[in-house]
C-alpha positions as CSV (number, residue, x, y, z in Angstrom):
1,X,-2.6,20.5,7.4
2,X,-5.2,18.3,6.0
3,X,-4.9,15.1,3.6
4,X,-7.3,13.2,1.8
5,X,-7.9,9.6,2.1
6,X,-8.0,7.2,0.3
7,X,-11.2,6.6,-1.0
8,X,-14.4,3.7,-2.8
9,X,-14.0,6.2,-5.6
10,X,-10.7,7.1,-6.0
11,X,-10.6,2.9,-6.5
12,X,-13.5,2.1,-8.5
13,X,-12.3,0.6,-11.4
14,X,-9.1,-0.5,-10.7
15,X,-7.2,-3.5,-9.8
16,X,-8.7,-7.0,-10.5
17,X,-11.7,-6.8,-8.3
18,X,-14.7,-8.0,-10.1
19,X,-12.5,-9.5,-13.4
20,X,-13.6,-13.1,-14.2
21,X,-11.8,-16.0,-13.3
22,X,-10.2,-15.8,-16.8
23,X,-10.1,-12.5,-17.6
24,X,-9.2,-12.9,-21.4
25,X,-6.8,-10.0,-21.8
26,X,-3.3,-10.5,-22.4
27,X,-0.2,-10.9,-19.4
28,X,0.6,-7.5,-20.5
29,X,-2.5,-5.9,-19.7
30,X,-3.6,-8.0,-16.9
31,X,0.2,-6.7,-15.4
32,X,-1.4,-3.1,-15.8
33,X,-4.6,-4.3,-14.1
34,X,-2.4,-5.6,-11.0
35,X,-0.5,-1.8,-11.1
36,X,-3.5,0.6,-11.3
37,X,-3.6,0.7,-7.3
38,X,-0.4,1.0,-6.2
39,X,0.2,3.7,-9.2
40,X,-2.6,5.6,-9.7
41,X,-3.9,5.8,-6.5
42,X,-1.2,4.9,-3.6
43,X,1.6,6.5,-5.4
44,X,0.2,10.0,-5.9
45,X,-1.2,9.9,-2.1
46,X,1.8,9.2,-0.7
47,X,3.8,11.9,-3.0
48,X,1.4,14.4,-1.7
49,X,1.7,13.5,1.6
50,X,5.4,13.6,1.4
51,X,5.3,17.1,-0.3
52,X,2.8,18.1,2.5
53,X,5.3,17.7,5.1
């Protein structure tokens, strides 16, 4: 049974790396920024890995 890691790409241009200090978007948005990680990336990982076993 193989899984996939967690990869530079599967992260590339998410989360708030690289924003400016003041990133000009609205709380809304910059609330979606901080979620990207955890639920497009961690989220459907750890689904898989859970359907895996």
């Amino acid at each position: 049974m193989a899984f996939e890691k967690i990869t530079d790409e599967m992260l590339e241009g998410k989360g708030n790396i690289g924003k400016p200090n003041t990133p000009g978007v609205s709380t809304q948005e910059m609330q979606r920024i901080m979620d990207e990680i955890p639920r497009e990336v961690i989220v459907p990982a750890f689904n898989e890995f859970l359907d895996a076993l």
